[in-house]
N, C-alpha and C positions, 0 to 999 in steps of 0.2 A: 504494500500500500504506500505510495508518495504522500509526503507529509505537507499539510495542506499551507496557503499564508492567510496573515491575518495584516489587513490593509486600511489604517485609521486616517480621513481626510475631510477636511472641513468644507462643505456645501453649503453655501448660503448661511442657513441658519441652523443648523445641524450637523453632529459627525457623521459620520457614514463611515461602519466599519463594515468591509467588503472579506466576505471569506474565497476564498480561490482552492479549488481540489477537493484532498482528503479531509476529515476532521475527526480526531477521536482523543485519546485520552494526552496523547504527545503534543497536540495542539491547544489544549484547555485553557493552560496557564496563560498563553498568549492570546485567547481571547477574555478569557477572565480580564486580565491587566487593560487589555482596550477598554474594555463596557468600564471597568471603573475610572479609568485616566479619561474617557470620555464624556462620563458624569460628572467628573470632577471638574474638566473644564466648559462645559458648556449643560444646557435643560434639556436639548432634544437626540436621542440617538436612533440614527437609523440603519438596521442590522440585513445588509445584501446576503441574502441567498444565492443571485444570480445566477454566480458561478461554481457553486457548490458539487463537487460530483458524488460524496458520504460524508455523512455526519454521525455519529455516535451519541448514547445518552447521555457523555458527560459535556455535551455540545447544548445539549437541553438544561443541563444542569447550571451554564455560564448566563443561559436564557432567564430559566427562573431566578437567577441573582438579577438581573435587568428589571426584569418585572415587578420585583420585590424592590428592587430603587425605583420606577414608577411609581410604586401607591404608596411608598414609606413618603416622597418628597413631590408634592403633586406639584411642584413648579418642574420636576422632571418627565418628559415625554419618552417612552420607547419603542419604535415603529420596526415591527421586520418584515421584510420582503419577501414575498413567496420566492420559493426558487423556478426559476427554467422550467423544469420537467422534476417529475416523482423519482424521487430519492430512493 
């Protein structure tokens, strides 16, 4: 399995962290640290699936900390993208 990237960049008024490839447990920590250096600097994050080709449940697990910093700080928003095609 190739080990997937994790891609944080500022659009307009939101991050936008873009995942690319694989995702599972060897990529966590790197998206963990997005979602929160992304909530740390700015309210809104938006989480590209696009280009996704697998993700793993601890890829869900980085998700529910996301979501849990949504309703803990409702000045924070977090939007994720469908992917492409089914996973």
């Amino acid at each position: 399995m190739a080990v997937g990237e994790v891609v944080v960049e500022r659009e307009q008024d939101a991050w936008v962290v873009t995942l690319r490839g694989e995702h599972d447990v060897s990529t966590n920590p790197s998206l963990a640290d997005a979602l929160r250096d992304a909530f740390g600097r700015g309210s809104k994050v938006v989480v590209d699936f696009s280009e996704v080709e697998f993700i793993d449940s601890t890829v869900l697990r980085a998700l529910a900390y996301g979501r849990k910093e949504a309703v803990e700080h409702p000045e924070h928003e977090l939007v994720i993208g469908r992917p492409a095609r089914a996973l």
